[in-house]
N, C-alpha and C positions, 0 to 999 in steps of 0.2 A: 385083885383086879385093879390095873393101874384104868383112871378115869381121864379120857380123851376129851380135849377142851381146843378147837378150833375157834380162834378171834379174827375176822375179817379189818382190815385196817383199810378204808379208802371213805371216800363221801355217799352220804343216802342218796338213795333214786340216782344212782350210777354202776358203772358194773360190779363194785360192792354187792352192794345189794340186791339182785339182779341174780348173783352167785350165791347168796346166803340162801336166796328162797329157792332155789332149783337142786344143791346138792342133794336133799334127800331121792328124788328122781333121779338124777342123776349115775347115783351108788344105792339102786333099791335092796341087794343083799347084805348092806352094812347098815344096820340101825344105827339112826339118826336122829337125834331128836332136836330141836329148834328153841330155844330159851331166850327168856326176857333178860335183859341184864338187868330188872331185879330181882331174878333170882341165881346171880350170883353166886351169894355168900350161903344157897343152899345147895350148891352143888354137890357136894358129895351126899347129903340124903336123896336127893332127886334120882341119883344113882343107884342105891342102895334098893328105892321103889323101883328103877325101870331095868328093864333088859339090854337098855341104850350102849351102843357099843360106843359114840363117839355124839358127844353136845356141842352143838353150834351156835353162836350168839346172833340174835333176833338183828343185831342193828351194829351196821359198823363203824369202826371208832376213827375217829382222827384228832379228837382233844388227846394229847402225849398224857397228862397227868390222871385223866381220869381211866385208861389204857394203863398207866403202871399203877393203881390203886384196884382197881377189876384183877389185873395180872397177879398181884403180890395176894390178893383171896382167895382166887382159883388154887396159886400153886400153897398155900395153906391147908388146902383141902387135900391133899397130895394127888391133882391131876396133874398133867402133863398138854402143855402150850404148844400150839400149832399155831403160825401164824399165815395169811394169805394179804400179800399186797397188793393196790390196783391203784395206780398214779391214779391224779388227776385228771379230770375232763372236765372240758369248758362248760362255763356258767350255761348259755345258752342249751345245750344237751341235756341238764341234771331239770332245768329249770322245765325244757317240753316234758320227761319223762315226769315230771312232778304234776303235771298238769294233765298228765293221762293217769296217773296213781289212784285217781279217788279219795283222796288223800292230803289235801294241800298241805305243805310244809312254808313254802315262800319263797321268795326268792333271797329273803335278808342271811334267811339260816342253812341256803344249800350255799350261798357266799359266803358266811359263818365258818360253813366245813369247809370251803378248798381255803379260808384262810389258816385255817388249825393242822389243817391237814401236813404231815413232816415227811421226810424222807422216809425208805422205809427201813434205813441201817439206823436211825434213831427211835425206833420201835424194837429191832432186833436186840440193840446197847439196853434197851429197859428191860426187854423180860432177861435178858443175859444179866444183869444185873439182879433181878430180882431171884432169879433160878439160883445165885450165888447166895444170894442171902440168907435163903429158902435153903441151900446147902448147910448152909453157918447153923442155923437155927437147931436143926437138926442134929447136927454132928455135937453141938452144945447141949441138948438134951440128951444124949446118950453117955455123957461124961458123970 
């Protein structure tokens, strides 16, 4: 059973996030299960306990390096990377919904992520990049 890994790529308390927490409602006959990115690097047991057809990451990325260091784990784990893009939206937007979250985050670090925040063909280039290596790796151990 190949393990379905969904990574959301945009800024917190934006539509990111917003889509993270409602897919399971969403798609109520596809099990879904909702994960911390840390736990990660337990993916494939996490799997192994649930009947989870497809895991979703708790919180979405816009650091590029810390998104291909999460990516090159998962696909270790021999899951398979979905990725879901949501541009940017302005400070003022992330900043009200942060302030009805219950939640504060701030306003230093939702400007933090729209500064981190990349296009989303430089997120595609990293896990295609990483999905190769992931290939290499493999095809080297069977040698």
């Amino acid at each position: 059973m190949t393990i379905t890994v969904i990574l959301a790529i945009g800024t917190r308390r934006g539509q990111a996030e917003t889509w993270i927490q409602r897919l399971p409602e969403r798609f109520p006959a596809l099990d879904i299960r909702t994960i911390g990115k840390h736990a990660i690097d337990n993916i494939a047991t996490g799997a192994k306990e649930s009947d989870a057809a497809v895991f979703v990451i708790d919180t979405p990325y816009t650091d590029i390096e810390e998104f291909r260091r999460d990516a090159k784990s998962i696909l270790t784990q021999g899951a398979e990377i979905f990725l879901e893009y949501f541009p940017a939206e302005p400070l003022i937007v992330l900043i009200q919904n942060d302030q009805r979250s219950g939640q504060l985050l701030g306003a230093e670090e939702l400007r933090e992520d729209l500064r981190k925040l990349q296009e989303s063909r430089q997120y595609e280039q990293a896990l295609d990049k990483a999905e190769a290596e992931q290939a290499r790796s493999r095809a080297m151990a069977t040698v």
